[in-house]
C-alpha positions in Angstrom: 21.8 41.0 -20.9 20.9 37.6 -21.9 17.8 37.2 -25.0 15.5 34.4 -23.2 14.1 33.8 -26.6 17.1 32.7 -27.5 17.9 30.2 -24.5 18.2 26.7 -24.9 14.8 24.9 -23.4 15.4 21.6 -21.0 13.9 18.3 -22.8 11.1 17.4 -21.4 9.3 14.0 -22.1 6.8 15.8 -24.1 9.4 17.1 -26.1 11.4 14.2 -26.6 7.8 12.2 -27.6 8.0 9.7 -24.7 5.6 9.0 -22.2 6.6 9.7 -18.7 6.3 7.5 -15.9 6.7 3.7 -15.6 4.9 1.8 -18.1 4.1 -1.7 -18.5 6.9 -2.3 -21.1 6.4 -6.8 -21.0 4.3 -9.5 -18.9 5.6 -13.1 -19.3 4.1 -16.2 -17.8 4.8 -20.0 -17.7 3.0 -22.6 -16.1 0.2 -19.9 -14.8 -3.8 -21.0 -15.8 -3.7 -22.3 -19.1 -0.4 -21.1 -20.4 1.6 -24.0 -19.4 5.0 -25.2 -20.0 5.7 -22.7 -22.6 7.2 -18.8 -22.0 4.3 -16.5 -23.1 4.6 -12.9 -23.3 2.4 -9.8 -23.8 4.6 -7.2 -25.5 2.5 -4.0 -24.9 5.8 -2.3 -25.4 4.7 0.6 -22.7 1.5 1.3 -25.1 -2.3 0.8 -24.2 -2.9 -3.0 -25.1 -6.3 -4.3 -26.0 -6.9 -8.0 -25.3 -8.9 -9.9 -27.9 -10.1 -13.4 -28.1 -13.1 -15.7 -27.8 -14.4 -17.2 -24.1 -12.1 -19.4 -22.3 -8.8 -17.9 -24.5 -7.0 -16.8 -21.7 -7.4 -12.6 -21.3 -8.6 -13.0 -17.7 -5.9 -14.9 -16.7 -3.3 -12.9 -18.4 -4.7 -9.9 -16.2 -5.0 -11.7 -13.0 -1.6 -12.7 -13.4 -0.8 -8.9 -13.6 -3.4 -8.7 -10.6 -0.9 -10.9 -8.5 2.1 -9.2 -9.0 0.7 -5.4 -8.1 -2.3 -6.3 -5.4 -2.2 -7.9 -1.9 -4.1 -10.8 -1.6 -6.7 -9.9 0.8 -7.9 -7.2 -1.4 -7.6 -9.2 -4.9 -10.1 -10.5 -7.0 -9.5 -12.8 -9.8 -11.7 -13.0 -12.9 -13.4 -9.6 -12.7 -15.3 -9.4 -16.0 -17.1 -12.6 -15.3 -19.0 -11.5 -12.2 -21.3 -13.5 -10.1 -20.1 -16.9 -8.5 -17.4 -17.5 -11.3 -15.6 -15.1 -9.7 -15.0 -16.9 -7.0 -14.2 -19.9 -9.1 -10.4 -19.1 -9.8 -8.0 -18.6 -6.8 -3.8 -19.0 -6.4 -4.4 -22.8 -6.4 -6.5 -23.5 -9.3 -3.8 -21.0 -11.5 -0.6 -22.9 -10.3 -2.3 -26.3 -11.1 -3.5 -25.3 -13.9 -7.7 -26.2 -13.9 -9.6 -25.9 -17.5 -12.3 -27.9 -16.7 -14.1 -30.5 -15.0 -15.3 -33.5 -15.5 -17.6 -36.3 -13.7 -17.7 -40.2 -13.8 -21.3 -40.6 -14.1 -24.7 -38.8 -13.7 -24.7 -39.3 -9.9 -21.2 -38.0 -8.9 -20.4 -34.8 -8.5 -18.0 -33.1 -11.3 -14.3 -33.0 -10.7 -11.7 -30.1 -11.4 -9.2 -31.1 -14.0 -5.9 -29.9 -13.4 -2.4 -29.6 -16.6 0.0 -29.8 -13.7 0.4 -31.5 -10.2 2.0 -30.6 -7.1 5.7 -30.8 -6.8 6.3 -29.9 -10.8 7.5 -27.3 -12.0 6.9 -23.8 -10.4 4.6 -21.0 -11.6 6.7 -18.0 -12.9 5.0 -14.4 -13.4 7.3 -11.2 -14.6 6.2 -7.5 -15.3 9.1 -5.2 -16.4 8.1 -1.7 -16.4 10.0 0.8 -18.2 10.5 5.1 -18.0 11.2 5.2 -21.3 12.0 9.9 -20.2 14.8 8.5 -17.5 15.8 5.3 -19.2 14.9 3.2 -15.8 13.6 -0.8 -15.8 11.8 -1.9 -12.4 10.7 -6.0 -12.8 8.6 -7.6 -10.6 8.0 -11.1 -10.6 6.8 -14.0 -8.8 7.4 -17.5 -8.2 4.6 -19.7 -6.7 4.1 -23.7 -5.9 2.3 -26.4 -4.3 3.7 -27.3 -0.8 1.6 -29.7 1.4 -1.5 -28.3 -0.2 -0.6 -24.8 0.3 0.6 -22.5 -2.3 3.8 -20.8 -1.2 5.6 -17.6 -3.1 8.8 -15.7 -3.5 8.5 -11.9 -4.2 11.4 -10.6 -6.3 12.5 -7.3 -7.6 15.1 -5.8 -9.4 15.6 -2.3 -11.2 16.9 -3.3 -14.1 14.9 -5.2 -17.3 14.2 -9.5 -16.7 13.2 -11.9 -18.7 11.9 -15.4 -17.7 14.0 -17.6 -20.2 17.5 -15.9 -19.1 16.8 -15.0 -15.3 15.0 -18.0 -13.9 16.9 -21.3 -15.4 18.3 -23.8 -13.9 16.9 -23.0 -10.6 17.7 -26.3 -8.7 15.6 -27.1 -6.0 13.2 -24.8 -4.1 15.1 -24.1 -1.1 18.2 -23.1 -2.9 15.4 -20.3 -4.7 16.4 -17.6 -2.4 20.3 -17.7 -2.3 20.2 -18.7 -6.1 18.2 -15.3 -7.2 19.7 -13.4 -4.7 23.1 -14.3 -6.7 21.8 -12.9 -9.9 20.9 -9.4 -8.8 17.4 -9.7 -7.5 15.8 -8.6 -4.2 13.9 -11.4 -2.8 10.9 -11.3 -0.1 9.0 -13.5 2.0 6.2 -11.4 2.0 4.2 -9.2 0.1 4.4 -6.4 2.5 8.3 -5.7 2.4 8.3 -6.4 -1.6 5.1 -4.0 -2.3 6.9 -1.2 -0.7 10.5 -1.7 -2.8 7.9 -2.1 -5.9 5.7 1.7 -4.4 9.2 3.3 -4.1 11.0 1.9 -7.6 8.2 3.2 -9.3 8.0 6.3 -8.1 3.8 5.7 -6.5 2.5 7.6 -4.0 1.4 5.1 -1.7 0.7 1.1 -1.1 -3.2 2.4 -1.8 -2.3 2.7 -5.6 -1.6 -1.3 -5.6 -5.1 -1.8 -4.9 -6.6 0.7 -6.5 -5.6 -1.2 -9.6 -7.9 -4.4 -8.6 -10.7 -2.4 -8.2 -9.9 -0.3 -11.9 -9.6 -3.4 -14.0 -13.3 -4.8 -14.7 -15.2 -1.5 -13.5 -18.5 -0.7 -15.6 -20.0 2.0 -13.5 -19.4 4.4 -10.8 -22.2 5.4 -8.7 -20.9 7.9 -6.8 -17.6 9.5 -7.4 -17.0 10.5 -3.9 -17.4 7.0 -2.2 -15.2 5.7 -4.6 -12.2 8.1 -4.0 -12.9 7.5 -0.4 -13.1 4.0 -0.2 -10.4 3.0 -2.9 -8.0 6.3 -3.4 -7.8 7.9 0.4 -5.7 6.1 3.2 -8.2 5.2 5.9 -7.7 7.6 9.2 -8.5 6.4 12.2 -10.4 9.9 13.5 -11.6 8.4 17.2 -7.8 8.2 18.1 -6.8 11.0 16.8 -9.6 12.5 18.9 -8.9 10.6 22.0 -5.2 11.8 21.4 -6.0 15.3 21.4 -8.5 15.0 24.5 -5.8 13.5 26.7 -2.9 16.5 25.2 -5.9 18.7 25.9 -5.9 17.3 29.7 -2.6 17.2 30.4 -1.6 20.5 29.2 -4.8 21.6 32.0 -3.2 20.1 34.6 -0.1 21.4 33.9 -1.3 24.6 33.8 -3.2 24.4 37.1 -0.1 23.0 38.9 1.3 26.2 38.1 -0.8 28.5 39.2 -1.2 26.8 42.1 3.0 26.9 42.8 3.2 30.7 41.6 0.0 31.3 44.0 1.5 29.4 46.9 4.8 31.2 47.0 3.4 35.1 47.2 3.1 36.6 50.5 -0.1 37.9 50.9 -2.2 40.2 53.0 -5.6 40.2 53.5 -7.6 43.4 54.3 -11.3 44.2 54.8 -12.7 47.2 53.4 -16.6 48.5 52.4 -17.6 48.9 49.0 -20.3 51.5 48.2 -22.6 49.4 49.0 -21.5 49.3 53.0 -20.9 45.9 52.5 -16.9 44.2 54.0 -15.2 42.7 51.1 -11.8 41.1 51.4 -8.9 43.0 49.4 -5.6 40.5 49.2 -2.7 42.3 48.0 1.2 41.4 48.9 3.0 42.2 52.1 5.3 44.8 52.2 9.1 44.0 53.3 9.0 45.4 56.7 5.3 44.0 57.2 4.4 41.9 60.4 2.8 39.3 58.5 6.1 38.0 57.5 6.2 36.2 60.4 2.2 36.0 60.9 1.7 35.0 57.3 -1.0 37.4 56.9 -2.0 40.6 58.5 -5.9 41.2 58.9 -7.3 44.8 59.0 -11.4 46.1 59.2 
């Protein structure tokens, strides 16, 4: 009989002093807000990272650039911690051109947006490699975005292995060679944010699309209210209960139906007789019961007594 206390015990993460799961290992940007021309990288090494710096330094963008590569547009929100109408003073546009100020020719005209890049330039690059450091695994992510005809268009790309921007993205040529030019060097590339949210839900082992945008709503939050509408509004996938209930209603009907057609078909096919007899109370009921074989109302249908 084997001694369990002497049985070797499977390495676990804890054991092995690693953090399990994916963690932000690296983000790199170039020509994104502020950061422009250069390659600039947050190392957080798959650690929790504290940003630091004065106003205007460049920590909200380096989180809305994160905020880009994990949440759908429709449900994104760039600079957060600001609040208010400056909120809503930052979008796609203003990061790929690069605005950091504005300025206006005179007292009487209204200020202008000034802008490090212009359309047709060089393209906005965003990268987040995420690292299991327990199974040894390396999901990237990345992003590239530019100006077409006033419209900022993007390429979704993923790959399970670790990326850099300075070895995986040069010499790209021109934008419509992008596709077939990445696909070459290992990556996965999307038109859409739908089809590469779902490779990046599944590489990283997530439970659902939801956790994507759970993460806008988690970066700048100060207070929460009421836990319950929060984990309902931002954590639970949205069921649709008035179609579940018509669905049910209508399986509810047809199975009635059903069920009366049958009755109806076993109820048509018995031979019956009907006979009159008085109850205690001297009153002629009606007594159906089924014909004998070698009853006259096989031919008659039914035989009739008082």
């Amino acid at each position: 009989m084997s001694n369990l206390n002497s049985m070797p015990v499977p390495a676990t993460a804890s054991s092995l002093g690693v953090s399990p799961g994916f963690r932000l290992h690296r983000l790199e940007v170039r020509n994104w807000g502020t950061f422009d021309q250069h390659i600039h990288i947050l190392d957080a090494g798959g650690r929790t990272a504290l940003l630091i710096g004065e106003n205007g330094s460049g920590k909200s963008t380096l989180v809305d650039a994160l905020l880009t590569l994990l949440v759908p547009r429709a449900k994104r929100n760039y600079n957060l911690s600001a609040g208010g109408a400056k909120k809503k003073e930052r979008d796609e546009k203003t990061y790929v051109l690069g605005a950091y100020g504005s300025q206006s020719e005179s007292e009487e005209s209204r200020a202008q947006t000034k802008f490090l890049r212009k359309a047709g330039g060089q393209p906005s690059i965003l990268l987040a490699c995420f690292v299991n450091a327990a199974t040894c695994e390396a999901v990237s992510l990345a992003q590239i975005l530019w100006l077409q005809e006033d419209d900022v268009k993007k390429l979704f790309l993923v790959s399970r292995r670790e990326r850099c921007i300075s070895q995986d993205f040069e010499g790209l040529g021109e934008s419509r060679t992008w596709k077939k030019t990445l696909r070459n060097r290992g990556f996965e590339v999307e038109d859409s944010f739908t089809e590469y949210a779902e490779k990046a839900v599944l590489y990283l082992r997530m439970q659902s699309v939801t956790t994507l945008a759970l993460f806008s709503q988690t970066v700048a939050i100060k207070e929460i209210t009421h836990v319950s509408t929060f984990i309902r509004d931002h954590m639970l996938e949205r069921l649709d209960s008035k179609d579940l209930v018509d669905r049910l209603e209508r399986h509810y009907q047809d199975k009635t139906r059903r069920n009366n057609c049958s009755v109806l078909s076993r109820l048509s096919k018995k031979r019956k007789t009907s006979r009159y007899v008085t109850n205690a109370c001297g009153r002629q009921v009606t007594f159906v019961m089924p014909c004998p074989p070698s009853s006259p109302c096989s031919s008659k249908g039914f035989l009739q007594r008082n």
